[in-house]
MARBA-3410 file (N, C-alpha, C, O; in Angstrom, 1 decimal):
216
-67.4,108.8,20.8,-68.8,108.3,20.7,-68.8,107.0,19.8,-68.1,106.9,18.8 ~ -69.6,105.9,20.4,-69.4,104.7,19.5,-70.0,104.7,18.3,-70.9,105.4,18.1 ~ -69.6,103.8,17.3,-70.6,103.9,16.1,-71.9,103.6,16.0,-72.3,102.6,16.6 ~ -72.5,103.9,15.6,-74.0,103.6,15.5,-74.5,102.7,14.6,-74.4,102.9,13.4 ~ -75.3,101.4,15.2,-75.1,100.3,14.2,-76.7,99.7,14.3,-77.3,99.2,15.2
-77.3,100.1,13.1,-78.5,100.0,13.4,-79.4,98.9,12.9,-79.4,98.7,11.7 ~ -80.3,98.0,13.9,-80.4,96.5,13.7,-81.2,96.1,11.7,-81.6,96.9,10.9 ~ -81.1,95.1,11.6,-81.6,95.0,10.0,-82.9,94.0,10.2,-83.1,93.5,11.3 ~ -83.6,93.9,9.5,-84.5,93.2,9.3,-84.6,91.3,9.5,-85.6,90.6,9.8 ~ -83.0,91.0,9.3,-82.7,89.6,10.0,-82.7,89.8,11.5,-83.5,89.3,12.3
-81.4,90.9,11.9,-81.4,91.0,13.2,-82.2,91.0,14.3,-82.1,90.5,15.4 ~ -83.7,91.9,13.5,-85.0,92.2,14.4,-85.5,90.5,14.5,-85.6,89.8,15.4 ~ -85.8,90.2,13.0,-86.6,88.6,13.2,-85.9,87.6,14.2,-86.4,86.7,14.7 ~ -84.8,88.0,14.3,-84.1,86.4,15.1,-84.1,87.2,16.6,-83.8,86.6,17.7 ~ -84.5,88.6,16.7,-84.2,89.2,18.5,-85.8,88.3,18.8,-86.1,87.5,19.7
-86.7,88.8,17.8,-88.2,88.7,18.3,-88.5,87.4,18.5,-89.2,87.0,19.4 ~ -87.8,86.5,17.3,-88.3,84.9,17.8,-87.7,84.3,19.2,-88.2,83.3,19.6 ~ -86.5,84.8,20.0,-85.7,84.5,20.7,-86.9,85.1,22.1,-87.5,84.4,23.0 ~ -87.0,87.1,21.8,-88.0,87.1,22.9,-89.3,86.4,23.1,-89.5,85.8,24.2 ~ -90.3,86.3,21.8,-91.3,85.3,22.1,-90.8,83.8,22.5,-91.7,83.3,23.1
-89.9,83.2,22.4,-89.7,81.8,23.2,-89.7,82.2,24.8,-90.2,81.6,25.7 ~ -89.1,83.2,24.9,-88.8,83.3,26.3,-89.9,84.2,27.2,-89.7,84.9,28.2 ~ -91.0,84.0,26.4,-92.7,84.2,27.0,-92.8,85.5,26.8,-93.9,86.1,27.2 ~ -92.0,86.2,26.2,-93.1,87.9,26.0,-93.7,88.1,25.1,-93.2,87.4,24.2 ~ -94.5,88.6,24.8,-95.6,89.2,23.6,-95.4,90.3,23.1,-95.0,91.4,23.5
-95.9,89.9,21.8,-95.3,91.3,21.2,-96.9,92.4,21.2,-97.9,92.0,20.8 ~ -96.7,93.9,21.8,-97.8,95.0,21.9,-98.3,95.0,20.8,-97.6,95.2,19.8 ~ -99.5,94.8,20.7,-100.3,95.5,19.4,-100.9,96.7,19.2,-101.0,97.4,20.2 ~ -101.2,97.1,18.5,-101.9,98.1,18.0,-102.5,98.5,18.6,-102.3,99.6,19.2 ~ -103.5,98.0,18.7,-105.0,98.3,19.5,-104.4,98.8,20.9,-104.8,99.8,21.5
-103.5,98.0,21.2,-103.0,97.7,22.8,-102.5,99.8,22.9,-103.1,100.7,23.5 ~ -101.6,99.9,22.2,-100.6,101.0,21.8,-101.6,102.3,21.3,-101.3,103.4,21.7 ~ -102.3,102.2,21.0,-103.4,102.8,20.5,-104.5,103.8,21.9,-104.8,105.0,22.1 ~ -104.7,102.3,22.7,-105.5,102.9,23.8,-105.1,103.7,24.6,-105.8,104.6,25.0 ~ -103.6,103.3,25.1,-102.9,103.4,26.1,-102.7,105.2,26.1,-102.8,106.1,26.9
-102.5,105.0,24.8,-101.8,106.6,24.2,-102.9,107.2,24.2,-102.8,108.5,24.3 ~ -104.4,106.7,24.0,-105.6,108.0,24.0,-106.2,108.1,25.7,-106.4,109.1,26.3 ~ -106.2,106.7,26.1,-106.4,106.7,27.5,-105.4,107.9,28.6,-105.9,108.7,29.4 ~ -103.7,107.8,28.3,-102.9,108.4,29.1,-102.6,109.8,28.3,-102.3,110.7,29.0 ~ -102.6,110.1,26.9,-103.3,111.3,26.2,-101.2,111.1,26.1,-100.7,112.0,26.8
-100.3,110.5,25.6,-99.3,110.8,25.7,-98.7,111.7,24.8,-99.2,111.9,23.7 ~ -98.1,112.1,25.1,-96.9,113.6,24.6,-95.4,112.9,24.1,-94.6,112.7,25.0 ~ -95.1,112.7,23.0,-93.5,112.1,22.7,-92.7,113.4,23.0,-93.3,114.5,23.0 ~ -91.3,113.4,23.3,-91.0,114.0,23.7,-89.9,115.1,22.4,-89.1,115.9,22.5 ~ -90.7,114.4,21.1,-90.0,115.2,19.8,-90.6,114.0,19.0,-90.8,112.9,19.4
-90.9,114.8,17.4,-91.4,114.0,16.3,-91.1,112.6,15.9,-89.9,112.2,15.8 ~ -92.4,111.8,15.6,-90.8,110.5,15.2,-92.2,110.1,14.4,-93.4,110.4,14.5 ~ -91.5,109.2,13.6,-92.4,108.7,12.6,-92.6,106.7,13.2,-91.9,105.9,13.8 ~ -94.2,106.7,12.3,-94.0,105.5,12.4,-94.4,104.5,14.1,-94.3,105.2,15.2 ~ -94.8,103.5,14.2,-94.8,102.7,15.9,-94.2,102.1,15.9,-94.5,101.2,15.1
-92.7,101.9,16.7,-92.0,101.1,16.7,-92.3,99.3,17.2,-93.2,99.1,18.0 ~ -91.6,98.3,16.8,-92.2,97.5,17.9,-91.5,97.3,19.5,-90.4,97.5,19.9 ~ -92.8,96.9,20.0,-92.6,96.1,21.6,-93.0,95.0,22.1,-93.9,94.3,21.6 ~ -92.4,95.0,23.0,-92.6,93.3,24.0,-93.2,93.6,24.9,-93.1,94.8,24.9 ~ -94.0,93.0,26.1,-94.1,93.0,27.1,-94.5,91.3,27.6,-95.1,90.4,27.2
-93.6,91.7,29.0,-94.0,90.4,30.1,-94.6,90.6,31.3,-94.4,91.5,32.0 ~ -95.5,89.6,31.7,-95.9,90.3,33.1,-96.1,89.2,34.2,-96.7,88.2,34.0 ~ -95.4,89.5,35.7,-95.4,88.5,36.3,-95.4,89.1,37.5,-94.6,90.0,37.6 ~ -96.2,88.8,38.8,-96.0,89.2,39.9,-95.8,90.8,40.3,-94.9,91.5,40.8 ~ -97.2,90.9,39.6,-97.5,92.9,39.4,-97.0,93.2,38.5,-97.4,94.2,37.9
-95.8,92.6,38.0,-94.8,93.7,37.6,-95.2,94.0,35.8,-96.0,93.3,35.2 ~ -94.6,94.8,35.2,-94.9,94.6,33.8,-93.5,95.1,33.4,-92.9,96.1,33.7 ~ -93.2,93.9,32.3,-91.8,94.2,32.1,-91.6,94.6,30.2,-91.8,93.7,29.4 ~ -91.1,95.8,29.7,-91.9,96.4,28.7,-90.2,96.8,27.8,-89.3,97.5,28.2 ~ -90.5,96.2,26.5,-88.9,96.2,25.5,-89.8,97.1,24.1,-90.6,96.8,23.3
-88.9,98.4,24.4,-88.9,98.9,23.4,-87.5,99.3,22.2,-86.4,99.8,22.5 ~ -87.9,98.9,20.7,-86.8,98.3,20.2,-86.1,99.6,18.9,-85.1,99.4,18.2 ~ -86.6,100.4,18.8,-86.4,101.3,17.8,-87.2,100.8,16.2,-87.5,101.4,15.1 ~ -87.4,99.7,16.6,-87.9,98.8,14.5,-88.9,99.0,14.6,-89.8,98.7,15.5 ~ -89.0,99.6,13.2,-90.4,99.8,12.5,-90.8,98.8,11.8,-90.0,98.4,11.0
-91.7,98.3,11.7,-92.1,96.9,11.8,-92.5,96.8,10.2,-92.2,96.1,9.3 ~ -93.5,98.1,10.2,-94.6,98.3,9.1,-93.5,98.5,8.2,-93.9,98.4,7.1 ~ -92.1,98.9,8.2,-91.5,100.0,7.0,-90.1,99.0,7.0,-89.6,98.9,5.8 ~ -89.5,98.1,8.1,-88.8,97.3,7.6,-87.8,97.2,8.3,-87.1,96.2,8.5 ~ -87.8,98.9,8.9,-86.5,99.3,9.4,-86.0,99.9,10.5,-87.2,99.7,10.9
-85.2,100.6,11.6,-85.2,101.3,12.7,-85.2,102.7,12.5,-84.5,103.2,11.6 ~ -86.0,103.5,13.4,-85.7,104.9,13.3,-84.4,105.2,13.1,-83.6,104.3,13.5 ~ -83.9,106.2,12.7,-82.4,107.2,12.5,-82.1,107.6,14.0,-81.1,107.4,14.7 ~ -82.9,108.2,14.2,-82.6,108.8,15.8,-83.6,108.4,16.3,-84.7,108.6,16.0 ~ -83.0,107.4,17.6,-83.9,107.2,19.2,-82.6,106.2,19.9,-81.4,106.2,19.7
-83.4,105.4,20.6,-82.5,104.7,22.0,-83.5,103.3,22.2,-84.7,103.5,22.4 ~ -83.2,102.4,22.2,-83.8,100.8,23.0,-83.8,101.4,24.3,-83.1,102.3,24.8 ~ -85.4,100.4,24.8,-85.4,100.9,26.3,-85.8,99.5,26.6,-86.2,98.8,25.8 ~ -85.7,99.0,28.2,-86.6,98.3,28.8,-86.8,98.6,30.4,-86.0,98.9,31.3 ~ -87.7,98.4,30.4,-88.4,99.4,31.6,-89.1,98.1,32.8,-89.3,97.0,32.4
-89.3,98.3,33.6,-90.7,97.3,34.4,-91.5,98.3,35.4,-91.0,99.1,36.1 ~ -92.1,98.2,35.4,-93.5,99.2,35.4,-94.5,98.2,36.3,-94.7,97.0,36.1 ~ -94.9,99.1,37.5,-96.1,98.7,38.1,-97.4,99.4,37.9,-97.8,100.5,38.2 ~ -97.9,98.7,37.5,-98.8,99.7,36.9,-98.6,100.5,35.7,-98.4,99.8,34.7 ~ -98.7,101.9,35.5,-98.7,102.6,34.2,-97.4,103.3,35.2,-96.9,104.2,34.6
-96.5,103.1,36.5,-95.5,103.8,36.7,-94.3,102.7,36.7,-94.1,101.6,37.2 ~ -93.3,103.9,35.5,-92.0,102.8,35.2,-91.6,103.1,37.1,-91.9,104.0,37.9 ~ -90.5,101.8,37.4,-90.1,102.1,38.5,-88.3,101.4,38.4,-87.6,101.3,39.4 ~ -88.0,101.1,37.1,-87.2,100.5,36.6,-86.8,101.0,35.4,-87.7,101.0,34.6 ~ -85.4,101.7,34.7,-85.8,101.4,33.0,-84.0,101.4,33.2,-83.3,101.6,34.2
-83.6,101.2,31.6,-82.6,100.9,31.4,-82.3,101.5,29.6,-82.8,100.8,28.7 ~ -81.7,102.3,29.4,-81.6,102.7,28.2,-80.3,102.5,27.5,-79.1,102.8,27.9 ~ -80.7,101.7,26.4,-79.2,101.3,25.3,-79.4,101.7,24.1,-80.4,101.5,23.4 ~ -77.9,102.6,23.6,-77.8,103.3,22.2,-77.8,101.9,21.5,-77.6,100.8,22.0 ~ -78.2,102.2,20.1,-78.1,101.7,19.3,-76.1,101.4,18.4,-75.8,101.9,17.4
-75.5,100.8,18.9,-74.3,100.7,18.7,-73.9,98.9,18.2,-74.8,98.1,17.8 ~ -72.4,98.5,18.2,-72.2,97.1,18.3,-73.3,96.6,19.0,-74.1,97.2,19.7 ~ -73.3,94.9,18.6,-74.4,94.1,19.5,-76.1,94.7,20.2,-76.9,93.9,20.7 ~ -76.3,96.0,20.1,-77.6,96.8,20.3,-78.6,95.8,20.4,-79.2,96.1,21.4 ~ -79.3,94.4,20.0,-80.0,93.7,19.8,-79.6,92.6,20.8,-80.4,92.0,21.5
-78.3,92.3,20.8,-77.9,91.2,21.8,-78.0,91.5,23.3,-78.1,90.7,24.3 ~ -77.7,93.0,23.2,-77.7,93.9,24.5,-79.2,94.0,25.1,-79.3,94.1,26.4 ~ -79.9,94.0,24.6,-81.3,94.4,24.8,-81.9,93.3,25.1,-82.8,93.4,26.0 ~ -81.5,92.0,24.5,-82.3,91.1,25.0,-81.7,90.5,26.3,-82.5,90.1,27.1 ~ -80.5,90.4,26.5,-80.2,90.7,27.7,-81.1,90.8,28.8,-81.8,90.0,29.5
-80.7,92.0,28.7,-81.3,93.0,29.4,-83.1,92.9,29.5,-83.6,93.5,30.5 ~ -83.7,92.4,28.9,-84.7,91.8,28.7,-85.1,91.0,29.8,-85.9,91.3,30.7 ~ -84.2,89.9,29.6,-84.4,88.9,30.1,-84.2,89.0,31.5,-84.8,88.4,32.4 ~ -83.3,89.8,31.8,-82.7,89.7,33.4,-83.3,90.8,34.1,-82.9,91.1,35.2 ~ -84.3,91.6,33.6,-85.6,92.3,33.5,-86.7,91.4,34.3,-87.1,91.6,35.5
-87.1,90.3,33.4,-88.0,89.7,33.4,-87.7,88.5,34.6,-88.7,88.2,35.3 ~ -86.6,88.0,34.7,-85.9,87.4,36.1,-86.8,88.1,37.2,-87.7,87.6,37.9 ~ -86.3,89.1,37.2,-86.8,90.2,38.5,-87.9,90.2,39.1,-88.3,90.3,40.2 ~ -88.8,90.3,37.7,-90.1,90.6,37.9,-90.6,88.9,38.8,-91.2,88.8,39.8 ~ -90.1,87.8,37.7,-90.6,86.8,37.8,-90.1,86.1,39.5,-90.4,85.1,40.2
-89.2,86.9,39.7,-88.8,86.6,41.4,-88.6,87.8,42.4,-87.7,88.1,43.1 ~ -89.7,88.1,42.1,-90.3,89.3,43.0,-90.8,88.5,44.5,-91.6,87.6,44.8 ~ -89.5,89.5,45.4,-89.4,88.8,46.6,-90.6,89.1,47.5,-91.0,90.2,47.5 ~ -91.2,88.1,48.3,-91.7,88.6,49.4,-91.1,88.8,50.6,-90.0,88.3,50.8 ~ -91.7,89.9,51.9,-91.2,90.7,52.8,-91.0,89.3,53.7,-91.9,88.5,53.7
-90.0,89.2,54.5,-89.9,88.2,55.3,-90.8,88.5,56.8,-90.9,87.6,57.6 ~ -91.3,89.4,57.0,-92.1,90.2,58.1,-93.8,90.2,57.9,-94.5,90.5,58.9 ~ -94.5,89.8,56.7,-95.7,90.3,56.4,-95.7,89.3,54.9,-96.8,89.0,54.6 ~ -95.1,89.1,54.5,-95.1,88.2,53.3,-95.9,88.7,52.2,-96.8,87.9,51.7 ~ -95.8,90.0,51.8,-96.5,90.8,50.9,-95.3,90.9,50.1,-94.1,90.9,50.5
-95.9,91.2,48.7,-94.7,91.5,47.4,-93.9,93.1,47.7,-94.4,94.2,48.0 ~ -92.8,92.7,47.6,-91.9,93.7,47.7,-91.8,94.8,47.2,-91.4,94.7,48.3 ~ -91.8,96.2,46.5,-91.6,97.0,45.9,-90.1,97.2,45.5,-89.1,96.9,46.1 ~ -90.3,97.8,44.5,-89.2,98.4,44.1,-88.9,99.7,44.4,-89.8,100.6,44.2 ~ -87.8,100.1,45.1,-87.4,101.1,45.8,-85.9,102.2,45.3,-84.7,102.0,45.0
-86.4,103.1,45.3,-84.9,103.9,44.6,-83.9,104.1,45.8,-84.1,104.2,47.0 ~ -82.5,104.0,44.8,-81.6,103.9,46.2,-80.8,105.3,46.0,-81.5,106.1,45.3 ~ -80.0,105.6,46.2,-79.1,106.6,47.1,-78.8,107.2,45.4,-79.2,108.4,45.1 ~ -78.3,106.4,44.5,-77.8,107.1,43.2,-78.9,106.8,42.0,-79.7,105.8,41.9 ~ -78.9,107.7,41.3,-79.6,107.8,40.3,-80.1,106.8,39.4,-81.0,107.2,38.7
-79.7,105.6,39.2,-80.4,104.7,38.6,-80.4,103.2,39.7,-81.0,102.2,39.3 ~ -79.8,103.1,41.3,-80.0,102.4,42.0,-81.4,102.2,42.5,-82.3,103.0,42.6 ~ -81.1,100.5,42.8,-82.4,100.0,43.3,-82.8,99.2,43.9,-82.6,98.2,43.1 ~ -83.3,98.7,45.0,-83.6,97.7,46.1,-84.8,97.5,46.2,-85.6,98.3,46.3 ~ -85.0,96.2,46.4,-86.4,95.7,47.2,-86.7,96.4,48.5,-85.9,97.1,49.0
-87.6,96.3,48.8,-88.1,97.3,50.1,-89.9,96.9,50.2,-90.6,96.7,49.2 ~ -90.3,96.8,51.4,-91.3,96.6,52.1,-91.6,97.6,53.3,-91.0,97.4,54.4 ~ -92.5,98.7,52.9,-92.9,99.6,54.2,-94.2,99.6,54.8,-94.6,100.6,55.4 ~ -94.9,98.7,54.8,-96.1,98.3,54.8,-96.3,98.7,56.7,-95.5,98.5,57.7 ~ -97.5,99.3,56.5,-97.3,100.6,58.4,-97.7,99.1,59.4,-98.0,99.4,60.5
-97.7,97.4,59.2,-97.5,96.3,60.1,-96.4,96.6,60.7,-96.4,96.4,61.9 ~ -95.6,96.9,60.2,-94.2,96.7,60.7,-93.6,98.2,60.5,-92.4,98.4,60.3 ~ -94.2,98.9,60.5,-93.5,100.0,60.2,-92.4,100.7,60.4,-91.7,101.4,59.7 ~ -92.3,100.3,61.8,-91.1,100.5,62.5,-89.8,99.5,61.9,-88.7,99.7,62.1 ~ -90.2,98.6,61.3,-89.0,97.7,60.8,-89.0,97.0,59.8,-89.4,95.8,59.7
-88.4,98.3,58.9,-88.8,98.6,57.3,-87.8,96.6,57.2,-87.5,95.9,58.1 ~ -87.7,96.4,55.8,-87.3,95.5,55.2,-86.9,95.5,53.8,-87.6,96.1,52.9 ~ -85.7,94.9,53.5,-85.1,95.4,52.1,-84.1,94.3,51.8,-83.6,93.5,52.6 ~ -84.0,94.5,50.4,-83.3,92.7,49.9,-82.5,93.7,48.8,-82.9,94.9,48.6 ~ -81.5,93.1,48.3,-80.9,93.0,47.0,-81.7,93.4,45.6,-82.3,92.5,45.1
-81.8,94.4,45.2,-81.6,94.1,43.4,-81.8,93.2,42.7,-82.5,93.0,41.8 ~ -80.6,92.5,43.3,-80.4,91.0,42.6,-80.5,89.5,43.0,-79.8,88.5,42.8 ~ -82.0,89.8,44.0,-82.2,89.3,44.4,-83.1,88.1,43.3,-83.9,88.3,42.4 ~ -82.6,86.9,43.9,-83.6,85.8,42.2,-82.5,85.9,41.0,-82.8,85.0,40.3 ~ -81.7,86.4,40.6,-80.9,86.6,39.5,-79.4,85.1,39.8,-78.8,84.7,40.8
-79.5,84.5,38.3,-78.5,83.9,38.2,-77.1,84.2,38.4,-76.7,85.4,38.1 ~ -76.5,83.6,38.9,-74.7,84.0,38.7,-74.3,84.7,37.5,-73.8,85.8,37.5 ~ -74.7,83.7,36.0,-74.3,84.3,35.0,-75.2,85.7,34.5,-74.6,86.5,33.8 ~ -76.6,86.1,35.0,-77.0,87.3,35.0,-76.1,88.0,35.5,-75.5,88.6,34.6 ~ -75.6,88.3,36.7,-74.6,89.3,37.7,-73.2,89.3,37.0,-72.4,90.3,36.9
-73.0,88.3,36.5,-71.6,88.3,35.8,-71.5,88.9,34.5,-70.5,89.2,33.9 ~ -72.9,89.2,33.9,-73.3,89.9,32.4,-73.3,91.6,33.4,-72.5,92.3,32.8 ~ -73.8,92.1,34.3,-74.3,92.9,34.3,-73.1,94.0,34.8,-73.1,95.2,34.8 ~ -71.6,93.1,35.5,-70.3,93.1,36.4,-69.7,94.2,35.5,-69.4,95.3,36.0 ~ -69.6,94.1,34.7,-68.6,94.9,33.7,-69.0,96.3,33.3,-68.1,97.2,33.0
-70.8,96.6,33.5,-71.0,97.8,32.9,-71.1,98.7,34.7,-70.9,99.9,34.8 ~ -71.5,97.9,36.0,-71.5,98.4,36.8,-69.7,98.9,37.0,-69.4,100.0,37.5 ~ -69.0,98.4,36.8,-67.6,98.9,37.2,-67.0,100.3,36.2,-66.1,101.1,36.5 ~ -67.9,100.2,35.0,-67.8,101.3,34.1,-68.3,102.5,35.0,-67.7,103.5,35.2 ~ -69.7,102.3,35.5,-70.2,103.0,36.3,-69.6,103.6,37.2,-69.7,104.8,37.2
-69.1,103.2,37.9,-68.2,103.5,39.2,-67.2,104.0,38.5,-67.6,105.2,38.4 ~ -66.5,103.9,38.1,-65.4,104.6,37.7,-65.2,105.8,36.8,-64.2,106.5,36.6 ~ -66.8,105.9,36.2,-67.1,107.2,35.7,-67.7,108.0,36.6,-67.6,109.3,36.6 ~ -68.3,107.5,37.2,-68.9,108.5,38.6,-67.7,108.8,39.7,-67.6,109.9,40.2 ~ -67.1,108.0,39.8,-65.5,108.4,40.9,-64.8,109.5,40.1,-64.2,110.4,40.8
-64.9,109.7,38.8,-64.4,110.6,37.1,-65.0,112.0,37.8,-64.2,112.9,38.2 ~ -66.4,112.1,38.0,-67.1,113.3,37.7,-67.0,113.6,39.0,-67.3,114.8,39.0 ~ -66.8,113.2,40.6,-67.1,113.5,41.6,-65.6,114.0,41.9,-65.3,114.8,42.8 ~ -65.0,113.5,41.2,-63.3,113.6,41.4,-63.1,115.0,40.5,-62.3,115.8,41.0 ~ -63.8,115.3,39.4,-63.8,116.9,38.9,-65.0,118.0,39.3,-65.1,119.1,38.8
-65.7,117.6,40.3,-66.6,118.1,41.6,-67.9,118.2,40.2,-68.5,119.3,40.1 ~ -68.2,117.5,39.6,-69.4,117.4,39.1,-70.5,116.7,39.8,-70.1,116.5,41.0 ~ -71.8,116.4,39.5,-72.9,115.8,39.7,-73.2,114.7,38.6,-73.6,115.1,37.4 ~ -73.0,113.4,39.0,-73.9,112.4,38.2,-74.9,112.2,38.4,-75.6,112.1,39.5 ~ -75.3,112.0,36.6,-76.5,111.8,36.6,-77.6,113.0,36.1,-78.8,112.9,35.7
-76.9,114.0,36.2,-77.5,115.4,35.5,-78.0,115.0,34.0,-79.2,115.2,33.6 ~ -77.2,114.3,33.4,-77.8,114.8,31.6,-79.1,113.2,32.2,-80.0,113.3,31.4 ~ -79.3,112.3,32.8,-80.7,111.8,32.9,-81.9,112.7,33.4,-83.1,112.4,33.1 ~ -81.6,113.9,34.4,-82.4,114.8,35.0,-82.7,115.6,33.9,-83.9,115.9,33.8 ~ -81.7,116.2,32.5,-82.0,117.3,31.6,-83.0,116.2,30.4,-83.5,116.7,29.5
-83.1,114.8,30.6,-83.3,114.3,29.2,-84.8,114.4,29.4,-85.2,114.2,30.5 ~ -85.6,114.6,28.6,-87.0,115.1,28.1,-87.7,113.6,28.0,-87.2,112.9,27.1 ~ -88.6,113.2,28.7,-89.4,111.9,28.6,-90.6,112.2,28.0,-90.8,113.4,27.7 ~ -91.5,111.3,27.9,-92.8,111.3,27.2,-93.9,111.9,28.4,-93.8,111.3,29.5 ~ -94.8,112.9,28.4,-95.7,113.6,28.7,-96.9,112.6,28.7,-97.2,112.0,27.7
-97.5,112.6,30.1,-98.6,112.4,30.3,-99.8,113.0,30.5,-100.1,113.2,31.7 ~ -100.8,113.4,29.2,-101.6,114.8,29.3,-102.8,114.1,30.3,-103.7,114.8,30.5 ~ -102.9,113.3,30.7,-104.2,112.4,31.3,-103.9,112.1,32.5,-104.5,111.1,33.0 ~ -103.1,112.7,33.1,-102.4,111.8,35.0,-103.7,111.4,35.6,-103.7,110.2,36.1 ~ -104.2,111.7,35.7,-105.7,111.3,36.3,-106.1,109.9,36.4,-106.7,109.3,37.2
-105.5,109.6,35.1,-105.7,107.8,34.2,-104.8,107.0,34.5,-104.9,106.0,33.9 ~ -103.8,107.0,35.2,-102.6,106.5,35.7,-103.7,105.8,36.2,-104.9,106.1,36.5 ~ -102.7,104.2,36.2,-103.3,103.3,36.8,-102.3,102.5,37.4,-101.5,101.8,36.7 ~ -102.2,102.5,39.2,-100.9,102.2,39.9,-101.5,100.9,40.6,-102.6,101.0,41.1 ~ -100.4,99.5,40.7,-100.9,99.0,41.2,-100.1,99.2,42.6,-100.7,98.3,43.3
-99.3,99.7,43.2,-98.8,99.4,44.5,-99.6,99.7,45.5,-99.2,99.5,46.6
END
């Protein structure tokens, strides 16, 4: 298991001035506040403290960095995970989770950004020219553009992932998908199932589903 390297109060200031240049905002209170009395949310174990976040939003999508730092106290929770998610609506349809280890802050914004790529080049359907959705693919964290709209129903339509994405984004992202593969070739090769401990991991509880608010 890698070491656990947990960001400092320089690290956070120079991630956040880097994310706000590159147009995201940071969640406030009020924002964090509603959301949680509106959707009645359930954490999925104690934690102290509101960490901070970012969000960006472009072409439906809402693209959402959560960072482990406690803003108010100076410092990062002991135990949790960086997330960034893109969310239509109040439903994630995207997320991506990074331990807190080497580079954790460099990784994230990343990851951020080529998040925010996505959103910001959200393809339209070549058939109907409506925004694409995001579509789950065959394996557990796969994902494709997709258009099922009942015009064309009979002749669904689907793009790339990475579709809109720089060279040098795909060439950042090249190294962890081949880890992938070759740990899933690992577990299928000892007749396991990947992807189990994301099926066992406990997410946040929504006591209010009712209040979901989807835009697709």
């Amino acid at each position: 298991m890698p070491t656990k390297v947990l960001p400092t109060i320089e690290t956070f200031a120079w991630f956040r001035e880097v994310l706000l240049r590159h147009g995201f905002r940071e969640i406030s209170t009020v924002e964090f506040k509603k959301d949680f009395r509106r959707l009645k949310l359930i954490a999925p174990s104690p934690r102290d403290g509101r960490e901070a976040g970012f969000q960006f939003s472009s072409n439906g999508l809402e693209v959402v960095v959560w960072t482990t730092f406690l803003t108010q106290h100076g410092y990062a929770r002991e135990t949790d995970a960086g997330w960034v998610l893109i969310k239509d609506g109040d439903n994630p349809r995207y997320f991506k989770m990074l331990r807190r280890t080497k580079n954790f802050l460099r990784n994230l914004l990343y990851y951020a950004i080529i998040a925010q790529r996505r959103a910001k080049n959200r393809p339209l359907c070549d058939l109907c020219d409506k925004r694409m959705k995001i579509a789950f693919g065959k394996g557990i964290k796969s994902r494709y553009w997709s258009c099922t709209d009942s015009s064309h129903a009979r002749n669904k339509t689907s793009k790339s992932w990475d579709t809109g994405l720089s060279p040098a984004a795909i060439d950042f992202l090249k190294p962890e998908r081949r880890r992938k593969a070759r740990y899933v070739a690992k577990l299928r090769a000892e007749g396991k199932n990947p992807g189990t401990a994301i099926k066992r991991r406990k997410g946040w509880t929504v006591g209010r589903p009712e209040n979901i608010v989807s835009k697709r």
